[in-house]
Every structure is written in C-alpha cells, then in structure tokens.
N, C-alpha and C positions, 0 to 999 in steps of 0.2 A: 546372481543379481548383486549387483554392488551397492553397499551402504546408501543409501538415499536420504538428501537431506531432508529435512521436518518438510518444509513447502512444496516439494517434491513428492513425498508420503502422503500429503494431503494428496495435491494434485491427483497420483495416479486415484486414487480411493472417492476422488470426484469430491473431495469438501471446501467448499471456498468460504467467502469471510471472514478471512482468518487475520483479519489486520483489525488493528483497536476500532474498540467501538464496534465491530460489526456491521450487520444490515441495519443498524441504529442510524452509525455514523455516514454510512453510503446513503440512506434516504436524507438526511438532512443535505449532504452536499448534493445530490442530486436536485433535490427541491430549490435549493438556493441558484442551483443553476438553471434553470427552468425558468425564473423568472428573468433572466436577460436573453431568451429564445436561441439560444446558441442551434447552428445548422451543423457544423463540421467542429468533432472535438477529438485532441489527444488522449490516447488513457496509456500514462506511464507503466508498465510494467502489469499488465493485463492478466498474470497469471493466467488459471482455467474458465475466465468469463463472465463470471455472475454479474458486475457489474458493467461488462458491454453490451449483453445482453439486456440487461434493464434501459438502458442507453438506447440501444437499438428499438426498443418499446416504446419508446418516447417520440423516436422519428426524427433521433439523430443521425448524422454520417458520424460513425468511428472510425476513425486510425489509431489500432490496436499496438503497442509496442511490446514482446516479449523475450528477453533475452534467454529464459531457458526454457532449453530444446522438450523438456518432458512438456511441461506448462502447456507452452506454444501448442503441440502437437494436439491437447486437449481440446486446447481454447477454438484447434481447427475443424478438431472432428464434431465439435456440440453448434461450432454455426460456418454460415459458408463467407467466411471474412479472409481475407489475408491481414496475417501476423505480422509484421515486421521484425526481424530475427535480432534488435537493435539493443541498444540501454539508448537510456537518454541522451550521454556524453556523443556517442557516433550517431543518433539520428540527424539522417543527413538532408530530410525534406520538408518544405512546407514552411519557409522562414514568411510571417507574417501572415500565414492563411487559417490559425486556428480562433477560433470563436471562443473555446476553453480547454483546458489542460485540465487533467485529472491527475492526483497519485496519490492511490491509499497504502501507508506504510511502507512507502518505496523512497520518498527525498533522503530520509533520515539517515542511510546508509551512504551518501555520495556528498562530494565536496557544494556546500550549501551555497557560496557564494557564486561559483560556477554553475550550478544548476539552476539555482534563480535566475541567473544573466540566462540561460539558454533558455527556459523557457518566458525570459521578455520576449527575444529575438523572434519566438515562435508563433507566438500572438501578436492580432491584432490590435491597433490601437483601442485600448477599451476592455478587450477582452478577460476573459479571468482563470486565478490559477483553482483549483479548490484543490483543497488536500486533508489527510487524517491522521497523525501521527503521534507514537509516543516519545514524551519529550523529559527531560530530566528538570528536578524541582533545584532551586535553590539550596535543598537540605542535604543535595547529594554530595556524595565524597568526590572529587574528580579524579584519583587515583584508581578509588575503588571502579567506578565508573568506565574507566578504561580498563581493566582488569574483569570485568563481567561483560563487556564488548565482545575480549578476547575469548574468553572464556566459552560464553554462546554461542559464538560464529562457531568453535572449537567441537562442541559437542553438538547442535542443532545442525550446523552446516548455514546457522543463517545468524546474526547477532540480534540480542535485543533492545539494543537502543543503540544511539550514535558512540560513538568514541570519545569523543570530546564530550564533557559535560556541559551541553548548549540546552537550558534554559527555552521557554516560551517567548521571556521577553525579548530573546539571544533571536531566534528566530523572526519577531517582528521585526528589531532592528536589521534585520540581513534582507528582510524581504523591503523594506520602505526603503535602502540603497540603493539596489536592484532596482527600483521605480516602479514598486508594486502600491493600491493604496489600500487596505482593508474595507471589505466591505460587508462581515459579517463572519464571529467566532463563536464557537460554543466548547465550553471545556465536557467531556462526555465524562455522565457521570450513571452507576447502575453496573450493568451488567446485560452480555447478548443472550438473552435466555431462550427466545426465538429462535436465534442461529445455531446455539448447540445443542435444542433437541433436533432440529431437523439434520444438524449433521452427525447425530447418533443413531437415527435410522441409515443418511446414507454409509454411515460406516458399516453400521452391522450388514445393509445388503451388499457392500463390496467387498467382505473377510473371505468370500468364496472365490469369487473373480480374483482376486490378487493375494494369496495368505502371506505372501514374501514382504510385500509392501502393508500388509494387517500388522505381521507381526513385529515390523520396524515401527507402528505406530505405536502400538502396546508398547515398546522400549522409550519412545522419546514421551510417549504420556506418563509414564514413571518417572523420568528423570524431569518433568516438566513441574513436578509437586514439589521439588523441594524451590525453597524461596529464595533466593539471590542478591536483594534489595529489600530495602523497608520500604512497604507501600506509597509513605509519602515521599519518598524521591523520583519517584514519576509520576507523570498526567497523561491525558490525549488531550488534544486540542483539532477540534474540527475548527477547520476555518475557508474562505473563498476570501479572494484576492483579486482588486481589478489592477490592469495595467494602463501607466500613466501616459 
C-alpha cells in the first residue's frame, strides 16, 4: 500500500470533518443557508460525504465535486450520488444554475482570485458562496508561512494554510472584487469536541478493517503534535457570501 496522504487516511478509516471548525462550522453554514431556500447546490471538494449527506437531509439537489479518486469512491459507496471526478478550476458544468456553492477548507489551497470569479460565473444572480477556512492573522511571518505551506503539503501530503500569507481581511477584499456582497461571518472559536469523540470510536472500529491505513494514521497523529505556528497567526472564519 502506498503512503497515503493525511485526508486520504482519514477518508479510507471513514472520518470526516476534518476541516476547521468541524460539525460546528458546517451547521452554522448550513443554517445560514437554509434560510435563502437554496434547491440545487455545489459542494466543492466533497471528500467522503458528511456534509452532502446532511444537505441531502435537508432536500437539497447536490452536485458533489471530488477530485480524489480514494475520497470519491467513498463518498460513492455511503450514497447513491454521482461524484464529479473534477476540482473546481475544470468543473465544466452548470454556469449560472447554482442556488449555493459550498467549500469547507478547500478555497484556501487554489488561486483565490480565480476561484472567486468561477464560482460568480456559477451562481445565480443572488445566490451565495458559504465557505470555512483557516486564514493567516496579521502576526504571521510571510516567509515563515510559505515555508510551513511547503513543509505540510511535504509531510501530510496536504498543506495547512495557503502559501501566501492572506489575511481575513485579504480575503473579503478578493471576495467584494469578484462581486460577492457579505452576508453573514463568524470567526469560530472552541473546539470540535463532538466531532473527535465520534471519530475516535470510528477509528478504533476501522483499525481492523484497514491496519495499513490505521497505522499510517497513528504516524501522521505524531507528527501532527508538534506545533508549526503560534496559535495567534491563524483563525477560521466561517462566512456565506451573496452574489451581486
């Protein structure tokens, strides 16, 4: 079995909300989008489900986007959806038919200016983006900050924040160019306590079903203790966004 990245380990091992904030941060943007009745929504980078599945609960249409293949395959076998095999840059469908766009901890890795314009283009007039993301504070070093980018992607197989040290307010300013208009943020603050007992029961019952993929987790949760950053050079920022 070949090395498998952190999102990957999770995936096979069935653990999701793995993106800041957790099932915190996914009810709030869920909630916020609820009240604009959305029928048909995007969810960028869909990993293994948890939240299309919530979505689906709600008595939404999903259009699941998952570019990797382990993910995907999960996200296929736990409901009866088609995946789109895509990233956001090559989705190539449904210019002006979505109601909302969804992406928990998936913008922050792609060119933000570019990605904002695409998913204007992808909504309809009104519609909104919601997203959850970890963002770098003002206190960060920008050297260092690209140096722990590299670093993460390096060792996790996935980075922990953007490259560039882009700031919250770095991000409104990209999203009001793009002709998005804010319609509701919250900086998440706590901890998922919720999400990581339930996903230390599902760890411990998938150690038997996959040891290969257990004992890759056991490696990256060691290397995942030591500290990287000082706490105050990042945040999450949960927020929804309408389009102008």
């Amino acid at each position: 079995m070949r090395r498998l990245a952190f999102h990957e380990v999770m995936g096979v091992l069935g653990i999701g909300d793995l993106h800041p904030g957790g099932l915190v941060g996914t009810d709030f943007l869920l909630d916020e989008l609820a009240k604009n009745r959305p029928r048909v929504v995007l969810e960028i980078g869909a990993g293994i489900g948890r939240t299309t599945e919530r979505m689906i609960g709600r008595g939404w249409e999903v259009v699941p986007i998952e570019p990797n293949a382990i993910l995907r395959r999960a996200l296929e076998a736990k409901l009866p959806i088609h995946v789109h095999p895509d990233d956001l840059e090559t989705f190539a469908e449904g210019e002006g038919r979505f109601d909302a766009v969804i992406g928990e901890s998936v913008l922050y890795g792609m060119n933000l200016p570019a990605a904002f314009g695409k998913v204007h283009r992808l909504l309809r007039p009104g519609g909104l983006l919601a997203s959850v993301d970890l963002v770098w504070t003002d206190l960060a070093d920008p050297e260092v900050a690209a140096r722990v980018h590299d670093e993460t992607r390096e060792t996790f197989g996935i980075p922990m924040a953007s490259r560039e040290r882009l700031t919250w307010s770095d991000w409104k300013t990209l999203l009001n160019h793009a002709g998005f208009v804010q319609v509701s943020e919250r900086k998440f603050q706590g901890n998922a306590g919720r999400t990581r007992t339930r996903n230390r029961r599902v760890t411990m019952a998938s150690a038997l079903r996959h040891p290969l993929a257990f004992a890759q987790y056991l490696k990256y949760r060691h290397l995942s203790r030591t500290s990287r950053v000082p706490p105050d050079w990042v945040e999450t920022w949960m927020a929804v966004w309408r389009c102008s």
